[in-house]
Backbone as ProteinMPNN parsed JSONL, in Angstrom:
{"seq_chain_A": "XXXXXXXXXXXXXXXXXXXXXXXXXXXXXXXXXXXXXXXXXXXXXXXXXXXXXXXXXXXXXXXXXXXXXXXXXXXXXXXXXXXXXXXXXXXXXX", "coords_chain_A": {"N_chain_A": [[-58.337, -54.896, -188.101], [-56.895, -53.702, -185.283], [-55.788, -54.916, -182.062], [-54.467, -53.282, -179.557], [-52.841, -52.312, -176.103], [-52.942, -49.427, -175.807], [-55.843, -48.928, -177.203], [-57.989, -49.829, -179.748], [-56.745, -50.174, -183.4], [-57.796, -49.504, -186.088], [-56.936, -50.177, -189.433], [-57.593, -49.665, -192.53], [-58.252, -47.33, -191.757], [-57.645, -43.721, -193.631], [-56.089, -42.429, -191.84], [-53.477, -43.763, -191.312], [-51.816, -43.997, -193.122], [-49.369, -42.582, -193.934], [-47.954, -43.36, -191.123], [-45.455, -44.592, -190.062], [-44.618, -46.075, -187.571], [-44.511, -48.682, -185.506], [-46.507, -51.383, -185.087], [-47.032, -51.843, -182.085], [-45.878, -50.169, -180.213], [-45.166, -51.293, -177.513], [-45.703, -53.962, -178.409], [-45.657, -57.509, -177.697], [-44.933, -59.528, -179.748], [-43.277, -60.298, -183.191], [-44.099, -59.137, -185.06], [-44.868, -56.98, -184.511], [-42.585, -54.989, -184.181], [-41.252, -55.511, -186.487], [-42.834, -54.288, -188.717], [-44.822, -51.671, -190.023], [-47.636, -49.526, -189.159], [-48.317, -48.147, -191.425], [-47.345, -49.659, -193.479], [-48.318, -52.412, -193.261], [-51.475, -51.513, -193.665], [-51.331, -50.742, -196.02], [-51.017, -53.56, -197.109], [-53.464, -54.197, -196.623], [-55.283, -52.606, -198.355], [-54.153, -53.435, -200.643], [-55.094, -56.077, -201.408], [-53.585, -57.806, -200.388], [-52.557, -61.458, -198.838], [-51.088, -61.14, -196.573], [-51.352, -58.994, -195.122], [-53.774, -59.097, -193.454], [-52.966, -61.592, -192.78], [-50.316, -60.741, -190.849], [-51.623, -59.156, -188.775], [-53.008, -61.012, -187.368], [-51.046, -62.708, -186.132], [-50.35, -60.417, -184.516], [-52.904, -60.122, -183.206], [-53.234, -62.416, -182.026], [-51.163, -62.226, -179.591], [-50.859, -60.422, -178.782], [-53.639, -60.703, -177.176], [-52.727, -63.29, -175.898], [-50.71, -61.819, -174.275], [-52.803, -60.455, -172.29], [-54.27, -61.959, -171.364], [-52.403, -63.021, -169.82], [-51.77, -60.816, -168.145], [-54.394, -60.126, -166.722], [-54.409, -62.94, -165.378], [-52.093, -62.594, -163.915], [-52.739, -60.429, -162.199], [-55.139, -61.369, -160.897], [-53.728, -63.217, -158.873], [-52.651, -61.306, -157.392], [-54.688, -60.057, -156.474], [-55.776, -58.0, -157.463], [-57.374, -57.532, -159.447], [-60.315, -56.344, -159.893], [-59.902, -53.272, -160.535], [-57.962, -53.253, -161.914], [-59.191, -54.559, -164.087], [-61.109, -52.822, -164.715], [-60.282, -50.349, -165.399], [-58.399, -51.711, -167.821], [-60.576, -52.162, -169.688], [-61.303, -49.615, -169.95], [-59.097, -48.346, -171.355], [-59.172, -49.912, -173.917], [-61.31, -49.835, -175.342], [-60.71, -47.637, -176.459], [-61.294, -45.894, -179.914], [-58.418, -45.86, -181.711]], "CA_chain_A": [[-58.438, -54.314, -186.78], [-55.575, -54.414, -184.068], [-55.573, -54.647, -180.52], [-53.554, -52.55, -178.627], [-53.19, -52.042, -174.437], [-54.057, -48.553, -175.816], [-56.834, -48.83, -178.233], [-58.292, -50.63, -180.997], [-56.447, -49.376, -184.512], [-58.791, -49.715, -188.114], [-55.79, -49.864, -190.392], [-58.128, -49.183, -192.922], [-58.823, -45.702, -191.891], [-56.631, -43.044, -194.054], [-54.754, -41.783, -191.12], [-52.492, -44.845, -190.833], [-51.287, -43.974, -194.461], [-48.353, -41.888, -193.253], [-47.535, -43.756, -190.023], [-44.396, -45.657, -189.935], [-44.407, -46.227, -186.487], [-44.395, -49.864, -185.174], [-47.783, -51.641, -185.138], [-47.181, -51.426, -181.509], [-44.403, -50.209, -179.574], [-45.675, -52.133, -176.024], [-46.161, -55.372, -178.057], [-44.719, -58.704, -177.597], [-44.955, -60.395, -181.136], [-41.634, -59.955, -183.766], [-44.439, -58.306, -185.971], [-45.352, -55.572, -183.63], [-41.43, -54.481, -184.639], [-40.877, -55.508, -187.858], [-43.715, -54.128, -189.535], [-45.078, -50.361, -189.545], [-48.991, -49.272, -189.608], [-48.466, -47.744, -193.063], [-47.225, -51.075, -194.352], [-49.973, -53.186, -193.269], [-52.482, -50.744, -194.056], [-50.907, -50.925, -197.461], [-50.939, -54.926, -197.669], [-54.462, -54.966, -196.814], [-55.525, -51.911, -199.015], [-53.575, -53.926, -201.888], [-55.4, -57.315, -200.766], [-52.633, -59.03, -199.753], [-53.093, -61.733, -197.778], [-49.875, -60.993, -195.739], [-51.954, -58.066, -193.739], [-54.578, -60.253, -192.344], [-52.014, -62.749, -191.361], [-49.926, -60.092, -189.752], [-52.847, -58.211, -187.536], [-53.514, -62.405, -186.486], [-49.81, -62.694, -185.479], [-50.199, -59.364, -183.668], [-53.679, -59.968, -182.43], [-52.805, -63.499, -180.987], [-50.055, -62.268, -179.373], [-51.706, -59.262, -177.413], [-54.464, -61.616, -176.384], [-51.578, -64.0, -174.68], [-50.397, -60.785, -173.511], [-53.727, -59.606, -171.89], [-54.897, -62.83, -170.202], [-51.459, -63.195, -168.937], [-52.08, -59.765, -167.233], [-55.133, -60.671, -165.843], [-53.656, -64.052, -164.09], [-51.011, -61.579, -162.532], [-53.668, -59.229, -161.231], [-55.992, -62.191, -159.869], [-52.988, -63.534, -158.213], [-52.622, -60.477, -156.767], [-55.928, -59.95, -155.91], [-56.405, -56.357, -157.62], [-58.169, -57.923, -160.643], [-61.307, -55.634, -159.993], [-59.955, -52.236, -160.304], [-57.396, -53.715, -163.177], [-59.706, -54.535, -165.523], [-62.023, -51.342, -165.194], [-59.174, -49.753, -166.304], [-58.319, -51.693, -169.163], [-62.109, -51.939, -169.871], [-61.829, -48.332, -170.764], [-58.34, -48.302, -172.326], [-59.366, -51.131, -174.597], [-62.758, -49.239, -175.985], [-60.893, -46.34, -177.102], [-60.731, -46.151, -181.021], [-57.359, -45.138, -181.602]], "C_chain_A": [[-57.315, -54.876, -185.919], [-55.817, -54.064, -183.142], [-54.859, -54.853, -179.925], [-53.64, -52.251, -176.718], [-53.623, -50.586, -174.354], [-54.981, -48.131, -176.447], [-56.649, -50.079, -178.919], [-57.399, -49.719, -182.48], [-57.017, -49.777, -185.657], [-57.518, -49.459, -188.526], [-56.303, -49.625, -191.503], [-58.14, -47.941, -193.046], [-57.299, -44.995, -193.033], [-55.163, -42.558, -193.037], [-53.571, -42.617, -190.882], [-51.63, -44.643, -191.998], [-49.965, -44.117, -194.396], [-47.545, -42.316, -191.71], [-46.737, -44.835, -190.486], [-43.829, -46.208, -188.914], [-44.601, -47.762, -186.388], [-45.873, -50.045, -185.316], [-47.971, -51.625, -183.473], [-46.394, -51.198, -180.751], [-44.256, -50.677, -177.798], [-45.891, -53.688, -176.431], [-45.644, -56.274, -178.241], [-44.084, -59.105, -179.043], [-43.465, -59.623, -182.048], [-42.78, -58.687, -184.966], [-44.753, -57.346, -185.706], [-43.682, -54.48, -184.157], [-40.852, -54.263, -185.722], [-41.767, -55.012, -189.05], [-44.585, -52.655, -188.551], [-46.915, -50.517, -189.693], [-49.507, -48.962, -191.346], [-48.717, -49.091, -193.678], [-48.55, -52.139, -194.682], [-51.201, -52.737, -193.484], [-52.713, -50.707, -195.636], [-51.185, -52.223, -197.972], [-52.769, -55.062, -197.455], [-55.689, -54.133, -197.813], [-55.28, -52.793, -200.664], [-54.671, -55.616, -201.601], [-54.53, -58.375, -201.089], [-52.672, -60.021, -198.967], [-52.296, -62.084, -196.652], [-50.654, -59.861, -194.858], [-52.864, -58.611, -193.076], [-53.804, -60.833, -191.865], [-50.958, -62.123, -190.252], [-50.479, -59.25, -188.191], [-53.316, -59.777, -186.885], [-53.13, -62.283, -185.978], [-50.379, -61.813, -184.104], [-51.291, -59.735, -182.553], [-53.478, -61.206, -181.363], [-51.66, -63.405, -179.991], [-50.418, -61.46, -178.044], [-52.731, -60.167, -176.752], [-53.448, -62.492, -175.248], [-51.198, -63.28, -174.024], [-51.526, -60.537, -172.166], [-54.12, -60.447, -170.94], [-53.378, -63.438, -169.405], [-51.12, -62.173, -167.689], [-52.838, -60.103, -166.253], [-54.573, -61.55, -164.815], [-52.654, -63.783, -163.083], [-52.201, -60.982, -161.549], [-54.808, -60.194, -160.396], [-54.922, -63.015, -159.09], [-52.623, -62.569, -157.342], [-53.905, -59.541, -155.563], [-56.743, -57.929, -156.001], [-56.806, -56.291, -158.939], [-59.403, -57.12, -161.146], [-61.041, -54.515, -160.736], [-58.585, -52.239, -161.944], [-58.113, -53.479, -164.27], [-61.137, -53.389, -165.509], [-60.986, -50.446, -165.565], [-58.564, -49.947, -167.692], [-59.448, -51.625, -170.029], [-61.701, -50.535, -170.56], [-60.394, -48.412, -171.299], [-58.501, -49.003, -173.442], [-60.289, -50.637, -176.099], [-61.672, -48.475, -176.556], [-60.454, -46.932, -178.684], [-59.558, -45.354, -181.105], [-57.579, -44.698, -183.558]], "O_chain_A": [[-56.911, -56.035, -185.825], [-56.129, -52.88, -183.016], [-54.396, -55.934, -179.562], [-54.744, -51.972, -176.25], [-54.343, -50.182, -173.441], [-55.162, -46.914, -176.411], [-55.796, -50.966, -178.872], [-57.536, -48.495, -182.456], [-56.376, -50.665, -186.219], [-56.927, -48.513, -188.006], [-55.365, -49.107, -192.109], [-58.066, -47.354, -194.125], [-56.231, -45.59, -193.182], [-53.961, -42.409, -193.256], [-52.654, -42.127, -190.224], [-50.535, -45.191, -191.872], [-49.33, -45.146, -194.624], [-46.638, -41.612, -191.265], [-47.141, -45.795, -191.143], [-42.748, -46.788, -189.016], [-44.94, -48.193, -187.491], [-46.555, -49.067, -185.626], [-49.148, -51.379, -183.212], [-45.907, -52.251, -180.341], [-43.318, -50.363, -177.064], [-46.137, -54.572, -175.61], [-44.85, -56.139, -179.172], [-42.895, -58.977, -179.334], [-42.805, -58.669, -181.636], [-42.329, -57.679, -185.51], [-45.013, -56.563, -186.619], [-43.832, -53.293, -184.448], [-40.158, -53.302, -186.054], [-41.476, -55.289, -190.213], [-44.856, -52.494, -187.361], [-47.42, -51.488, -190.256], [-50.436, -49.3, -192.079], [-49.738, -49.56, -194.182], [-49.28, -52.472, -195.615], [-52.105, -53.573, -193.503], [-53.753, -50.662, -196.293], [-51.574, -52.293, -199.138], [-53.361, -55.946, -198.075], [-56.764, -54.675, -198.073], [-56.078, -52.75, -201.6], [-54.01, -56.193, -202.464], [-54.637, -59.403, -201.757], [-52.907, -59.53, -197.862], [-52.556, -63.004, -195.877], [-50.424, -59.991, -193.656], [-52.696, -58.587, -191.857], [-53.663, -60.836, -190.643], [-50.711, -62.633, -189.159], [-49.972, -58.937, -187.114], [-54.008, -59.721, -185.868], [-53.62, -61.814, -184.951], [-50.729, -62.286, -183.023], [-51.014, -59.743, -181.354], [-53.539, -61.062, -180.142], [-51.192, -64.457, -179.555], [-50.325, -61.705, -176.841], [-52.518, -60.332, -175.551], [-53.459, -62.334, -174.028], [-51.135, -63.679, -172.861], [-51.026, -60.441, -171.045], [-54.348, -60.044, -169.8], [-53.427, -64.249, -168.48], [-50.503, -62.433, -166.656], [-52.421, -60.368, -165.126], [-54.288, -61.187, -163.674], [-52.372, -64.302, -162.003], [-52.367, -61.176, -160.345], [-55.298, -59.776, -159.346], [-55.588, -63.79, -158.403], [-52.176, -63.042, -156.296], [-53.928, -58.861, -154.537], [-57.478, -57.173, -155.366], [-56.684, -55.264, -159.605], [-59.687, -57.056, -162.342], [-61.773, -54.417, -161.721], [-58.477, -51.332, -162.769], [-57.946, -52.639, -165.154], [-61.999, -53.358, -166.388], [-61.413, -49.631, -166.381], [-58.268, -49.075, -168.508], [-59.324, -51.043, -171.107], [-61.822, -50.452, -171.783], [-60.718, -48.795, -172.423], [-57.687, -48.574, -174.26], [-60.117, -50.885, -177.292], [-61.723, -48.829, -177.734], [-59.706, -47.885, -178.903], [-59.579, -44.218, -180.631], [-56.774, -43.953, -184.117]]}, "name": "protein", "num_of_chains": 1, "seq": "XXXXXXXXXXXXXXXXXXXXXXXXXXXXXXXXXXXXXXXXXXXXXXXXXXXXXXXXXXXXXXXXXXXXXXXXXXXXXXXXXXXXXXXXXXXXXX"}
C-alpha cells in the first residue's frame, strides 16, 4: 500500500500492471522517481523484498511530507479547513 496526497494505491491490484508512471509524481523521496508502479507491483508480485522496502522509503517520506504540511497550516492558523480536505483526499482508493 502507498500513500499518496491523492489517494491510497494497492499495488497489488491488476491495474498497476501497465503503469509506468512514477510511484508518485508530487513525491519527495528519490524512489517516488526512480521507480514506476508497474515495477514495484512486479517486485512484490515476484516476492521480492525490494518492493516492501521501496513503498517504506516512499511511505516514510510522504508521512515527513504530510506532518510537515500540517505544521505550515497550524502556523498559519488554517489547520481546520486543511485537513478536512486532505481527510477526504487521503480516503480515496486510487
Amino acid at each position: 500500500m502507498l500513500f499518496t496526497s491523492k489517494g491510497t494505491i494497492n499495488l497489488r491490484n491488476e491495474k498497476w500492471k501497465d503503469d509506468f508512471s512514477p510511484l508518485d509524481e508530487e513525491g519527495t523521496s528519490y524512489v517516488d522517481r526512480e521507480y514506476s508502479k508497474a515495477y514495484v507491483k512486479h517486485l512484490f508480485k515476484a516476492g521480492e523484498m525490494l518492493g516492501p522496502m521501496i513503498a517504506s522509503i516512499h511511505n516514510l517520506a510522504f508521512y515527513q511530507w504530510l506532518v510537515g504540511e500540517a505544521r505550515k497550516h497550524l502556523e498559519a492558523g488554517d489547520f481546520t479547513s486543511w485537513k478536512s480536505t486532505m481527510v477526504k483526499q487521503l480516503s480515496v482508493k486510487l
